[in-house]
C-alpha positions as CSV (number, residue, x, y, z in Angstrom):
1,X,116.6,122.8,90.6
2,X,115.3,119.7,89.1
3,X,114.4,116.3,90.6
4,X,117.4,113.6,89.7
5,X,116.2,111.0,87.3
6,X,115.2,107.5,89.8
7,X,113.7,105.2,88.0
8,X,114.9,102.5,90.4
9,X,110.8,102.2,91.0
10,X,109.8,102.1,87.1
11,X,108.8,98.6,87.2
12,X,106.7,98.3,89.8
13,X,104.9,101.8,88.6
14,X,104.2,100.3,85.6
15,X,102.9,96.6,87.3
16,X,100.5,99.1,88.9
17,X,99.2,100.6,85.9
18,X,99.1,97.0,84.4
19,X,96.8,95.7,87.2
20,X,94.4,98.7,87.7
21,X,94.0,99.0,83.8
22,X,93.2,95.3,84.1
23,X,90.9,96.0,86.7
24,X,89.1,98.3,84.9
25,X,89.1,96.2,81.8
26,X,87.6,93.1,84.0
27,X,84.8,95.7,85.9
28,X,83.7,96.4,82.6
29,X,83.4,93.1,81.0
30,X,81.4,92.5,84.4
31,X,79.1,95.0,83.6
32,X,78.7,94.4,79.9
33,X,77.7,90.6,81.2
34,X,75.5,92.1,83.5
35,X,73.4,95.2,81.9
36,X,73.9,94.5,78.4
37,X,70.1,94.0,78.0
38,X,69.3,97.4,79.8
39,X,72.0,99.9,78.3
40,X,72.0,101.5,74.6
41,X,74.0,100.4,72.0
42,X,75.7,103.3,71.9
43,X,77.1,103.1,75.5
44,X,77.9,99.4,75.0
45,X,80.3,100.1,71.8
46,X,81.2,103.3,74.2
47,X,82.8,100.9,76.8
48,X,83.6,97.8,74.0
49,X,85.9,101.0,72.9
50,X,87.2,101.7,76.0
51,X,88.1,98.7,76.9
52,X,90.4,98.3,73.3
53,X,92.2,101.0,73.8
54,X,92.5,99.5,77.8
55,X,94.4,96.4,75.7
56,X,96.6,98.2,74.1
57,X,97.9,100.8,76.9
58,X,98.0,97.1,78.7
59,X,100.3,95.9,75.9
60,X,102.1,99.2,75.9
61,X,102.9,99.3,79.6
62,X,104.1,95.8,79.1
63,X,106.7,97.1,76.6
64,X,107.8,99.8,78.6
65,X,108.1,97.0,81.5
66,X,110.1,95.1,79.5
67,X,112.6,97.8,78.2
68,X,113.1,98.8,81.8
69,X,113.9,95.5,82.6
70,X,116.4,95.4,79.9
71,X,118.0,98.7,81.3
């Protein structure tokens, strides 16, 4: 039997995801700052990458926020 559908807690799942993608985002910035003179261009664009597509889940989750909000 399946699970009923709660999503009484969708918001604050999503807050979570918010933060700790931020996180992330903010750890690598750090080390960027930090290491950019000892790591390969390669792994610098690597984690300049990353760290896009850690902007747009962030804008995602915000959407999805939002429309839960709404609900």
């Amino acid at each position: 039997m399946s699970k009923p559908d709660n999503r009484a807690d969708n918001e604050v799942h999503l807050q979570q995801h918010i933060n700790n993608t931020a996180e992330n985002l903010q750890e690598a910035e750090d080390y960027l700052d930090e290491h950019a003179s000892e790591i390969s261009v390669s792994e610098k664009q690597d984690i300049e990458a990353k760290n896009e597509r850690r902007k747009q889940s962030m804008s995602g989750f915000e959407e999805e926020k939002e429309d839960e909000a709404g609900q």
